[in-house]
C-alpha positions in Angstrom: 19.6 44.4 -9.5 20.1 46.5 -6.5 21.9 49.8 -7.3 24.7 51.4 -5.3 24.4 54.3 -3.2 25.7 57.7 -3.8 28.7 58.7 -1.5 27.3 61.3 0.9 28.0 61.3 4.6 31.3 59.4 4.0 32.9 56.2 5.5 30.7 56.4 8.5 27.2 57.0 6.7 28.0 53.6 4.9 29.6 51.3 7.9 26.0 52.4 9.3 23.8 50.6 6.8 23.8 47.4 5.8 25.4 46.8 2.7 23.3 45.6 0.0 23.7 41.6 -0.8 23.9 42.2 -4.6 26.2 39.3 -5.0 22.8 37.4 -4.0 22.3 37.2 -8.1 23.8 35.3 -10.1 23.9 35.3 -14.5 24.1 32.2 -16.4 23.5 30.6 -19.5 20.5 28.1 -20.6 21.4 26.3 -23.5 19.3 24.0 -26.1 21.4 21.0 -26.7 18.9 20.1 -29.4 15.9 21.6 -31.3 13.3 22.0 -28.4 10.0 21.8 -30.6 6.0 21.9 -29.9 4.6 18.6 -31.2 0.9 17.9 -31.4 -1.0 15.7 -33.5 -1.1 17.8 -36.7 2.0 19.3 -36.7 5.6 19.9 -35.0 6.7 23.1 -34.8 11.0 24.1 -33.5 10.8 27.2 -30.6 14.6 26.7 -30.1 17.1 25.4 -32.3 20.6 23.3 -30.9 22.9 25.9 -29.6 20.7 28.6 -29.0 21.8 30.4 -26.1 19.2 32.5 -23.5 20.6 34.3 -20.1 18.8 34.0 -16.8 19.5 36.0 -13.8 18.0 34.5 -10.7 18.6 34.7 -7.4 21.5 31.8 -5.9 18.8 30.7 -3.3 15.6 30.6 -5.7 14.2 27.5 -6.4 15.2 26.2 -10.4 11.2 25.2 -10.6 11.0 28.9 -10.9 13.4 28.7 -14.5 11.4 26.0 -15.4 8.5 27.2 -15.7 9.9 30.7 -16.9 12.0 29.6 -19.9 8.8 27.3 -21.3 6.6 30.5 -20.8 9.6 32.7 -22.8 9.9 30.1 -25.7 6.2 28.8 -25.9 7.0 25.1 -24.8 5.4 22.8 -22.2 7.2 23.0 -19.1 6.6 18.7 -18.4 8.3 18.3 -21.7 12.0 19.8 -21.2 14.5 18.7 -18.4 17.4 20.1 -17.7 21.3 19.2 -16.6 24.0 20.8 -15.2 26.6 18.4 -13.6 23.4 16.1 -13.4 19.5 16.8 -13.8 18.3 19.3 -12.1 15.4 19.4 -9.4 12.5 21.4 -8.8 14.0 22.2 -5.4 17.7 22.9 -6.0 19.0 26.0 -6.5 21.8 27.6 -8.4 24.2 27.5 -4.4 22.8 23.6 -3.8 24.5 22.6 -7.5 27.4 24.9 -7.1 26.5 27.0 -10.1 28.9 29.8 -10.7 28.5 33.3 -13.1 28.4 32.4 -16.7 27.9 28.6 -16.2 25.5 27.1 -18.6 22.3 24.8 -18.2 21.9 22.8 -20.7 18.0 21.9 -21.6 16.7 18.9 -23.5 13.6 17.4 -24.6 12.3 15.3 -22.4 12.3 11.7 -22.9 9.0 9.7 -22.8 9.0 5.9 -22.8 6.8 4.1 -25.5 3.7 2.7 -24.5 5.6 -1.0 -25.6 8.8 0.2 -23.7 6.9 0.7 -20.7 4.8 -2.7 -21.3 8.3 -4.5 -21.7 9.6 -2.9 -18.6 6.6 -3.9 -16.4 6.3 -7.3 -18.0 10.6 -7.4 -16.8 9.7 -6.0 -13.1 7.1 -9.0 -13.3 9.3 -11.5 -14.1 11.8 -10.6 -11.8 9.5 -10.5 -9.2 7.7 -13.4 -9.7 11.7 -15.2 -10.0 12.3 -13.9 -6.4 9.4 -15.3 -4.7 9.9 -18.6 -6.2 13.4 -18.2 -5.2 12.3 -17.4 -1.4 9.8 -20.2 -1.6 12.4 -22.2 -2.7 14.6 -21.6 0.7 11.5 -23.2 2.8 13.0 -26.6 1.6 16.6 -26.4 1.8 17.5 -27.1 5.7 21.2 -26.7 5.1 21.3 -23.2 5.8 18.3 -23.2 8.6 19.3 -21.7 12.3 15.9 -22.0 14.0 14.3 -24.6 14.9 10.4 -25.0 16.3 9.7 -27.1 18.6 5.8 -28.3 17.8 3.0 -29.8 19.4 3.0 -32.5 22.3 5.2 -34.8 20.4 8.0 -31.7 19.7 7.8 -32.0 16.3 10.7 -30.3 14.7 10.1 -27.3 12.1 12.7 -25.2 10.5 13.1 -21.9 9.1 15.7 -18.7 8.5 15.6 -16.3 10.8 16.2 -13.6 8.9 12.9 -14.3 7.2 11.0 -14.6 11.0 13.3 -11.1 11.8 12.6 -9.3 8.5 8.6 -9.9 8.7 7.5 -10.5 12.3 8.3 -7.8 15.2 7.8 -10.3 18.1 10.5 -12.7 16.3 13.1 -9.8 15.9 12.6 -8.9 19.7 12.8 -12.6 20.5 15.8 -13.1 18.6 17.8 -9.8 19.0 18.1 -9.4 23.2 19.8 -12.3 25.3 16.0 -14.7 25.6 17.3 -18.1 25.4 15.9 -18.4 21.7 18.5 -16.1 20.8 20.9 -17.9 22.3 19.8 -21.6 21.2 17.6 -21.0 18.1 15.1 -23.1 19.4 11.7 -22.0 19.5 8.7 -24.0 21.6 5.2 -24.0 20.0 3.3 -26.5 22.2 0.0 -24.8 21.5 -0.3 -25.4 18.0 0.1 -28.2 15.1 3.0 -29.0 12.5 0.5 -28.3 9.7 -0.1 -24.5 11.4 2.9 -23.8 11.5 3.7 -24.8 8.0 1.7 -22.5 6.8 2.8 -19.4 8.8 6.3 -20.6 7.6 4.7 -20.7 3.9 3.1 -16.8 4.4 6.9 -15.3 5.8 8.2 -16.5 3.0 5.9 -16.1 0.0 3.2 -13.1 2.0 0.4 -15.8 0.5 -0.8 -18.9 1.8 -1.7 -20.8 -1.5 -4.5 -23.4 -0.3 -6.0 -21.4 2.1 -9.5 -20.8 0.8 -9.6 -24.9 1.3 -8.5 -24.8 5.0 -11.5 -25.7 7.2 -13.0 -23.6 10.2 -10.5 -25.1 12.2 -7.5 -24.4 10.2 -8.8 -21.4 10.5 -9.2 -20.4 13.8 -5.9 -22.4 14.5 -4.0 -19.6 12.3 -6.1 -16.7 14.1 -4.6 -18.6 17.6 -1.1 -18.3 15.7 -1.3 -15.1 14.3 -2.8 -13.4 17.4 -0.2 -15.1 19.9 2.7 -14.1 17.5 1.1 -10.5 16.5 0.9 -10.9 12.9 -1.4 -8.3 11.7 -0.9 -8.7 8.6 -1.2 -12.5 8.3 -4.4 -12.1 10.4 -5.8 -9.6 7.9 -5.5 -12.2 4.7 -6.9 -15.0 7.0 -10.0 -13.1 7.8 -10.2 -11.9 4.1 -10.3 -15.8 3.2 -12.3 -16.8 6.1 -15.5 -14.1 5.0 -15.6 -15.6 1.6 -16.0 -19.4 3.1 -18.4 -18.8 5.9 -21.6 -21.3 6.0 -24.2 -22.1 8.4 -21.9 -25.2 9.1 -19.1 -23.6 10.3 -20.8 -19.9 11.5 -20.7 -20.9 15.0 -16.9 -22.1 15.0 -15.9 -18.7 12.8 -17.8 -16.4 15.2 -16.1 -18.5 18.2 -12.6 -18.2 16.9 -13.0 -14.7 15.9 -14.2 -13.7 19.1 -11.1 -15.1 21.3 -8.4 -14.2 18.5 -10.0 -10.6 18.3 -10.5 -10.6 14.6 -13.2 -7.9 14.3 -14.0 -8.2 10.9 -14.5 -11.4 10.4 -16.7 -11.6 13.4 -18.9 -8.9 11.9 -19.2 -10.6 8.7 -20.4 -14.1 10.8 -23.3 -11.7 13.0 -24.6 -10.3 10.1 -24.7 -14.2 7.6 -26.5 -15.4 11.2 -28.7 -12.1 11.6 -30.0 -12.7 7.6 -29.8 -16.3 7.8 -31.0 -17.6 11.2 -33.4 -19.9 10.3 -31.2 -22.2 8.1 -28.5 -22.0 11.1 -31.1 -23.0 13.4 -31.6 -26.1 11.5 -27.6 -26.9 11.0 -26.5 -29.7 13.2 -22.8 -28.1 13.4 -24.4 -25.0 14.7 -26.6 -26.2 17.3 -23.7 -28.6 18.4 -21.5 -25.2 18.5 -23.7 -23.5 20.2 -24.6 -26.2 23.3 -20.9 -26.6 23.3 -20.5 -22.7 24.5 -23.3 -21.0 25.7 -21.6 -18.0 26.2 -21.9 -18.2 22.1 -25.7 -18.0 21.9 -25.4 -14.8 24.1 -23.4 -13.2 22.4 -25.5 -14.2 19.1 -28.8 -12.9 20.4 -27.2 -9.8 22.1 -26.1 -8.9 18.4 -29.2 -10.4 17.0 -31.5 -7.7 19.1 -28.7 -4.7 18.6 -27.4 -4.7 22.2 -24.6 -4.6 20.6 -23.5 -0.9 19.0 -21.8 -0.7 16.5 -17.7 0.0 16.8 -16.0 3.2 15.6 -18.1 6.5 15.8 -21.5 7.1 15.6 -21.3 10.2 13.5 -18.0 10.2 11.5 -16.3 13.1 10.4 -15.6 12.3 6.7 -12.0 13.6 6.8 -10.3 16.2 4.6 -8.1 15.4 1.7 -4.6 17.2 2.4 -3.6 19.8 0.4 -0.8 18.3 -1.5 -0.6 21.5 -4.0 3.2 22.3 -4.6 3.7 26.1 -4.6 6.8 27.6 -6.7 8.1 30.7 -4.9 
């Protein structure tokens, strides 16, 4: 602590300095509320028995992560193993002014307590449960109309299609735009789709309100690229992204040509890459496929694009020579 000055040069000498902040400390106690022991595999052994009473003296602005680590040091425990309370449990990053901690208060410090491996099984096999409870629940919601404020409009015939719009506002941007300004959806709740099929938009509904689209991996290139059409008009990222997942698992000389096709107008760059390179190592047998020779006469600009990739006209997207980037430092220094 910071010592007083003598008393030469009088009143004056002193109003001249600043005066020395030595109220900045601040004593208190840190007490065990239990025996604070080292356990190992072999043996247990007490540092601190219940009661036992040790005085600090830290600065009122110091982080406590620095009496953490100090009193496990002192009483040869590990510093993960205590916690400590004083109204409530304290933080590495409050200090003895952010809790209100006055001279002669005391911290109490416990032993710190670890779940079971079984408690920790039972606890995830409970978050499971509860999760897997609340999709169904949400799932559920896709079949009861009663409560239902927008309606689609879809296809030629106007085919009607309901859902919530809090589920369109909560997971699609472009819906939440639509339906928060003064656009005549907001107003009417009535959305036109003439573009696209009932079964489409089913299954858009299906991924809002479930984030999966159960039977996708059966849909057919056309399904396909009639979600890309949906997805891309709408600007559902993520959507797109689990289409095009599915999509690259399911592609065949068959139904290349119509993949690359679809991929190409609804901009989904991976899944185009993934139908170049099955053509580029499999050309012949596509050659021979009826469905892609029919594709291909049907849009030439197809072929084109096909050979152009074929004979590397084509770079490659993203850099040529990557930096591989630097892990940030996420080190936590105590002061």
């Amino acid at each position: 602590m910071a010592q007083n000055q003598g008393n030469n040069g009088g009143n004056n000498g002193n109003a001249a300095r600043p005066r020395h902040q030595v109220n900045q400390h601040i004593e208190f106690i840190v007490k065990a509320a239990e025996d604070l022991i080292l356990e190992g595999k072999e043996r247990t052994v007490t540092r601190v028995q219940a009661g036992t009473p040790y005085t600090c003296l830290m600065l009122k602005n110091q982080r406590f992560s620095s009496l953490f680590r100090h009193y496990a040091k002192i009483h040869g425990l590990k510093k993960e193993d205590l916690t400590y309370f004083f109204t409530e449990g304290l933080r590495n990053e409050d200090t003895p002014e952010s809790v209100y901690l006055q001279a002669r208060d005391e911290i109490i410090v416990k032993r710190r307590r670890l779940k079971s491996a079984t408690e920790d099984a039972d606890a995830g096999e409970d978050e499971g449960i509860a999760k897997d409870r609340y999709i169904a629940n949400i799932s559920a919601m896709r079949h009861q109309e009663d409560h239902m404020d927008v309606t689609f409009f879809v296809g030629e015939a106007r085919t009607e299609v309901k859902a919530h719009k809090f589920i369109l506002v909560s997971r699609v941007d472009y819906f939440t735009n639509m339906f928060g300004g003064s656009m005549r959806e907001a107003i009417t709740g009535e959305v036109n789709m003439e573009h696209h099929e009932p079964p489409t938009v089913r299954l858009m509904l299906e991924y809002l309100y479930t984030n999966s689209i159960k039977d996708l991996y059966k849909c057919t290139a056309d399904h396909v690229a009639a979600l890309l059409s949906l997805a891309d008009e709408y600007q559902m990222a993520d959507m797109k992204r689990v289409v095009e997942t599915v999509a690259k698992g399911m592609v065949t000389a068959a139904n290349v040509a119509r993949l690359i096709s679809a991929s190409t107008e609804f901009h989904a760059d991976d899944l185009h890459r993934t139908c170049m390179t099955f053509v580029q190592k499999n050309l012949s047998t596509c050659s021979r496929t009826l469905e892609f020779g029919s594709e291909v006469k049907a849009a030439p600009e197809l072929a084109l694009n096909i050979m152009q990739h074929i004979s590397g006209m084509i770079p490659e997207s993203g850099p040529t020579n990557p930096k591989k980037r630097r892990r940030a430092d996420n080190e936590v220094v105590d002061p």
